[in-house]
C-alpha atoms as one frame of an Amber mdcrd trajectory, in Angstrom:
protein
  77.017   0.977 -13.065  73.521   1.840 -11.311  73.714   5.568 -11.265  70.280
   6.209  -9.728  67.802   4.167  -7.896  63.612   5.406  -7.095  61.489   3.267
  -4.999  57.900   4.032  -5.519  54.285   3.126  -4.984  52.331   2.189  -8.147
  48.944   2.528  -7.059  49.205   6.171  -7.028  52.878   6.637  -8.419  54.183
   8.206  -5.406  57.995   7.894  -5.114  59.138   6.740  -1.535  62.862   7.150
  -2.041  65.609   7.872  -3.719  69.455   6.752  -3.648  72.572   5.057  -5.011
  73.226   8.043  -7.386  76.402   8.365  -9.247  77.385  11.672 -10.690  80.443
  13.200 -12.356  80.598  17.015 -12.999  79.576  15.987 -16.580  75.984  14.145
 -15.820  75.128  16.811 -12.844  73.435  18.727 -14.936  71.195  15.928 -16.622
  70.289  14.053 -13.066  67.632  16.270 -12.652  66.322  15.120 -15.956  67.045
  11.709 -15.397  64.902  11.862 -11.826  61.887  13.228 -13.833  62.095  10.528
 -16.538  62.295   7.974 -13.517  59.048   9.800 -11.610  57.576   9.565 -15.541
  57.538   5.940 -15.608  56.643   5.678 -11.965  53.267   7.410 -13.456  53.093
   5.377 -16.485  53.295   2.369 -14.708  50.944   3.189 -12.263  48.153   4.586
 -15.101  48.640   0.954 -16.361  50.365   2.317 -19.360  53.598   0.490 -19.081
  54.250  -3.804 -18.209  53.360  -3.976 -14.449  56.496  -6.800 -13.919  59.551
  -5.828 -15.261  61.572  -3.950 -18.080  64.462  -2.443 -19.380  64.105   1.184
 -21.156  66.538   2.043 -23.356  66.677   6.055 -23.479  69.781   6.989 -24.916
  72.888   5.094 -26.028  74.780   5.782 -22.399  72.193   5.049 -20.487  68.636
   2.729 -19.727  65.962   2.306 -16.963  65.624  -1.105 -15.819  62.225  -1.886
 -13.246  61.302  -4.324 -11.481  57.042  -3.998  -9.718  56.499  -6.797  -6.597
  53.742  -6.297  -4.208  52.500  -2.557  -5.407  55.732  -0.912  -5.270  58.150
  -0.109  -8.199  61.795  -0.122  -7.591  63.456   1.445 -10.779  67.192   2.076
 -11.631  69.484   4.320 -13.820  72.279   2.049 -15.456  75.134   2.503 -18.012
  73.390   1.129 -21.125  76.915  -1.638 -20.907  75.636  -2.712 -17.880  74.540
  -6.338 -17.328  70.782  -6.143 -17.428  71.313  -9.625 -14.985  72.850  -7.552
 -12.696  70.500  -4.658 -12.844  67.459  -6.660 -12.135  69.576  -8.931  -9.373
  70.295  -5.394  -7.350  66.378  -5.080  -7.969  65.262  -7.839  -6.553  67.519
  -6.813  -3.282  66.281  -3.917  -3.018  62.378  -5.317  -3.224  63.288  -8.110
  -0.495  65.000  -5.576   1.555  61.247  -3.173   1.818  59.112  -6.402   2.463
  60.706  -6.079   5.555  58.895  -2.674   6.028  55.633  -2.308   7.637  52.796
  -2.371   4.596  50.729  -0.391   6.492  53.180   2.329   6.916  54.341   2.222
   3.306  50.511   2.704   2.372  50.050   5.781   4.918  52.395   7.981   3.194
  51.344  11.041   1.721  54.477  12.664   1.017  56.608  12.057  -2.038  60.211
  10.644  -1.005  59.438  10.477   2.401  61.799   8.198   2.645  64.639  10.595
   2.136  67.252   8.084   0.470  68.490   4.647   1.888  71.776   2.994   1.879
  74.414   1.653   3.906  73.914   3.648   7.384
């Protein structure tokens, strides 16, 4: 299950948004930890650090980042470490077509982390 999604810009690792997050009482309290692992990579990725296409990230035995990077943004997702990496990268590629739709320009304007607030169904 994709627990928690981060859109971001790699050439300055500035996360857009933020959404499709899962959380029971029991994982509340590691979210927060989880974002900040997700805004790590962002980083890495853009420092040229990590594979600028895509990868899975195993970080504990619940639990891996899979990312996808298309046209200078970085779409990144929290899954069960059971889940289909298929899928994972499949919802990824969604969510990239989905922002092409977005103004470039704008996208490259921003100046504010997650200005973006979250997306989803509206």
């Amino acid at each position: 299950m994709v627990k928690l999604t981060i859109v971001g810009r790699v050439s300055d690792g500035l996360p857009l948004a933020q959404g499709l997050r899962y959380q029971n009482d029991e994982e509340n309290e590691n979210f927060l930890c989880y974002k900040q692992q997700a805004e790590f990579i962002l980083k890495e990725i853009s420092r040229g650090a990590l594979s600028p296409s895509k990868m899975t990230i195993h970080i504990d035995h619940y639990h891996c980042f899979n990312y996808l990077v298309e046209n200078g943004h970085c779409f990144i997702t929290l899954c069960d470490s059971s889940y289909p990496r298929k899928l994972a990268f499949h919802y990824l590629q969604d969510l990239q077509k989905e922002f092409e739709k977005f103004d470039i320009g704008l996208m490259e304007k921003i100046t504010k982390p997650y200005s973006f607030v979250r997306f989803g169904n509206l």
